[in-house]
C-alpha positions in Angstrom: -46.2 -70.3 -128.3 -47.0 -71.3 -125.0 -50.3 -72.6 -126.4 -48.2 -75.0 -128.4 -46.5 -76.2 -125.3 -49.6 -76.9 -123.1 -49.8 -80.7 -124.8 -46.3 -81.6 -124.5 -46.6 -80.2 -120.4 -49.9 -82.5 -120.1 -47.7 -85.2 -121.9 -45.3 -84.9 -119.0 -47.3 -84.8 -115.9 -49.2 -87.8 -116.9 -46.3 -90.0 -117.5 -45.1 -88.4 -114.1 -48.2 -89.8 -112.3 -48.0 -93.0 -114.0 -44.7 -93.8 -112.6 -46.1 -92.3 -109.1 -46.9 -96.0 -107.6 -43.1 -97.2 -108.6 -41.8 -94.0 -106.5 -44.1 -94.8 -103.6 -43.3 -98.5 -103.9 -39.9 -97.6 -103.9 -39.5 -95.3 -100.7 -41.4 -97.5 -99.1 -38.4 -100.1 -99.6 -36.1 -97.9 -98.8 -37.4 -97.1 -95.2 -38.5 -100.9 -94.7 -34.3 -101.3 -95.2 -33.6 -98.1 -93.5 -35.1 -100.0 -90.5 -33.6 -102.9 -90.8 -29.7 -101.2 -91.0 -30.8 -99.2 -88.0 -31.8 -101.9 -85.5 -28.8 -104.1 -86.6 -26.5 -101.4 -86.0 -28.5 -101.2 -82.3 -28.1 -104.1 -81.2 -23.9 -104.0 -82.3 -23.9 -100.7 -80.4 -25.3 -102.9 -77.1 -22.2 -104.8 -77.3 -19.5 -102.4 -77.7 -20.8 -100.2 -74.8 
């Protein structure tokens, strides 16, 4: 039985690193706009203090 599933777990774990660059790619967006929010909401904070 769990012989029979060894395959279909190797199956799994190399789609999972194929699709590792997207996820990096990704996150790395995400911070690059993370940034961006942050240091506009800065400099709006400047002004109402």
């Amino acid at each position: 039985m769990v012989a029979n599933s060894i395959p279909k777990v190797v199956q799994e774990v190399q789609s999972a690193n194929s699709k590792k660059h997207e996820w990096e790619c990704k996150k790395d967006n995400a911070l690059k706009r993370e940034e961006e929010i942050l240091s506009k909401f800065t400099r709006l904070k400047g002004v109402f203090l």
